[in-house]
N, C-alpha and C positions, 0 to 999 in steps of 0.2 A: 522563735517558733515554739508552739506549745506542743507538749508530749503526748500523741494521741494513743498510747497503747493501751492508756485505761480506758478509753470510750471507744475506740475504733471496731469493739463486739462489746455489746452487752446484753444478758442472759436475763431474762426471767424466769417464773414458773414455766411457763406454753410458749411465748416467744422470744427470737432474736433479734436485735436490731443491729446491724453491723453496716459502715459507709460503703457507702454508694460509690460502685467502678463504671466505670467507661460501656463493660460489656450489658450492665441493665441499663442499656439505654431502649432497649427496643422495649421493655418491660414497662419504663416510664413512661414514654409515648405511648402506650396501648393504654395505659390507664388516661393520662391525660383526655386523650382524644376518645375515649367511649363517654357517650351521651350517658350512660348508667353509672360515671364515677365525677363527671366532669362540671354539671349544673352548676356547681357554684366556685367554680376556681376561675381563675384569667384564662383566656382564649389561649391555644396551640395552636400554632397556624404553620410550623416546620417539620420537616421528615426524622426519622431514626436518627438519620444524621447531625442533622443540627442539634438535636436531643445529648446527645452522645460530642458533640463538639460541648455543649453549655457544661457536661459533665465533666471533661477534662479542663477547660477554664475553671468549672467550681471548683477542683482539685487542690488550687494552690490557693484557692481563699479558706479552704479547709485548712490546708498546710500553715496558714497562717494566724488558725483558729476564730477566724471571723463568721463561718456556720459551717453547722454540722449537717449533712445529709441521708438519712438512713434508709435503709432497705428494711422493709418487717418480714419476716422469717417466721413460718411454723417450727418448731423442734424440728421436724423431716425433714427443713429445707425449702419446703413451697413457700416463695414469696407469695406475700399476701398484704402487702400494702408501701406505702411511704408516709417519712415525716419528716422536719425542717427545723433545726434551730438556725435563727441567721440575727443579721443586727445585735449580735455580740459587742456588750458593753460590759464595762466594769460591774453596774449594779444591776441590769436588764438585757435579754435578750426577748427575739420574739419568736413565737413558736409558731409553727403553720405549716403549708405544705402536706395537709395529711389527707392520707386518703387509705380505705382499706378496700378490698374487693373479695370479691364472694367465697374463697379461699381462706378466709380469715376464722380464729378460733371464735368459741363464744362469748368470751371476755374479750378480745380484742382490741376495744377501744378502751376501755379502764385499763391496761396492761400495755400497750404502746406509749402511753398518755402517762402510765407510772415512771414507765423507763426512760421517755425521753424526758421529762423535765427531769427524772433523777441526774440524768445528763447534766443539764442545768444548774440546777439549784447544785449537787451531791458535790459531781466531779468537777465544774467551773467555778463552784462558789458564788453564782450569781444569787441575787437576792428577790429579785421580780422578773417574773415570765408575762411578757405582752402578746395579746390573743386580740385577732381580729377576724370578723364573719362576716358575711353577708347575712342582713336581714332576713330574707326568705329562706337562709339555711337555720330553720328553727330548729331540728333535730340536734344539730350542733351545739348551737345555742343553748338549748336546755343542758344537753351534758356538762357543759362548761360550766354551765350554773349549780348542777347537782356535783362538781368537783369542788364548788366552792369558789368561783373566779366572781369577780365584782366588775357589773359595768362601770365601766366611768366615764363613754361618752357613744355619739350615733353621729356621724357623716357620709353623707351621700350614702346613704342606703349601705353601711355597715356599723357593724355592732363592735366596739372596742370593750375588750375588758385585761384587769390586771389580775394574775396567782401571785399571792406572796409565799415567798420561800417558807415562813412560818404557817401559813394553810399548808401549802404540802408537806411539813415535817410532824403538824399537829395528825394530820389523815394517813400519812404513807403505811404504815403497820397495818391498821383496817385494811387497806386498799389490797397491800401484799397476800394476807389474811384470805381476802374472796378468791384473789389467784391462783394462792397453794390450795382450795376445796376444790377449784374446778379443773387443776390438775388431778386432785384423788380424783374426780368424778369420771374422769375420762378414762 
């Protein structure tokens, strides 16, 4: 079992990202299931409950560092989003799962997106982070693209692409960089 104490919180400038308990299950659910966070993720068709059942199952795949599931945190403490490393391999994992909601700072998505693949890449030593979208989520899509990920193929109406751990080591300073200004700024 791998030692989660160095990723079980991790800190940015503005946000935190810390694993996912049993008790954010109603939290997950309300994002899942709102038509304003939900367009392009798989159908939820279960209660709190079963939310909160899938979260203590996920537990021991954590415990056994096969994915990581986060909670995004303002500094305050207001959640304001999720994110997902799973398919933990030796030299790839895949990242997904993400979603922020209204709550969220204004970097948010460049700063979640720092943290959790630092996840990745930093503290597993993994070497490639695999990303997959749905076509119609173009929003997505371009960000992935403006961080630098490379498509490398399209099935059934999704966009696969790969981050190499040396894109995110050549960018991460920059990235950090915009983070700490919009801490001053705030």
């Amino acid at each position: 079992m791998r030692d989660l104490s160095s990723i079980a919180r991790v800190e940015g400038p503005n946000l935190i990202l810390r694993l996912i308990e049993p008790e954010d299950a109603a939290y997950v659910h309300s994002l899942r299931s709102n038509p304003a966070y939900n367009t392009h993720l798989s159908t939820v068709t279960g209660t709190v409950d079963n939310q909160r059942t899938w979260i203590e199952d996920y537990k021991s795949r954590e415990a056994q560092g096969q994915e990581f599931y986060y909670v995004i945190e303002r500094k305050d403490g207001t959640r304001c989003g999720l994110v997902r490393l799973y398919d933990i391999e030796a030299e790839s994992f895949t990242w997904g799962s993400w979603i922020l909601d209204e709550n969220k700072t204004r970097k948010a998505a460049l700063e979640s997106a720092v943290l959790s693949f630092g996840v990745g890449f930093d503290a597993l030593g993994v070497q490639l982070a695999n990303v997959d979208v749905r076509v119609a989520n173009e929003h997505a899509a371009a960000f992935y693209r403006r961080l630098g990920m490379v498509e490398t193929h399209r099935i059934d109406g999704q966009i696969f692409f790969a981050y190499p751990r040396a894109r995110f080591d050549t960018d991460k300073k920059a990235y950090l960089s915009i983070l700490e200004q919009e801490k001053r700024d705030a």
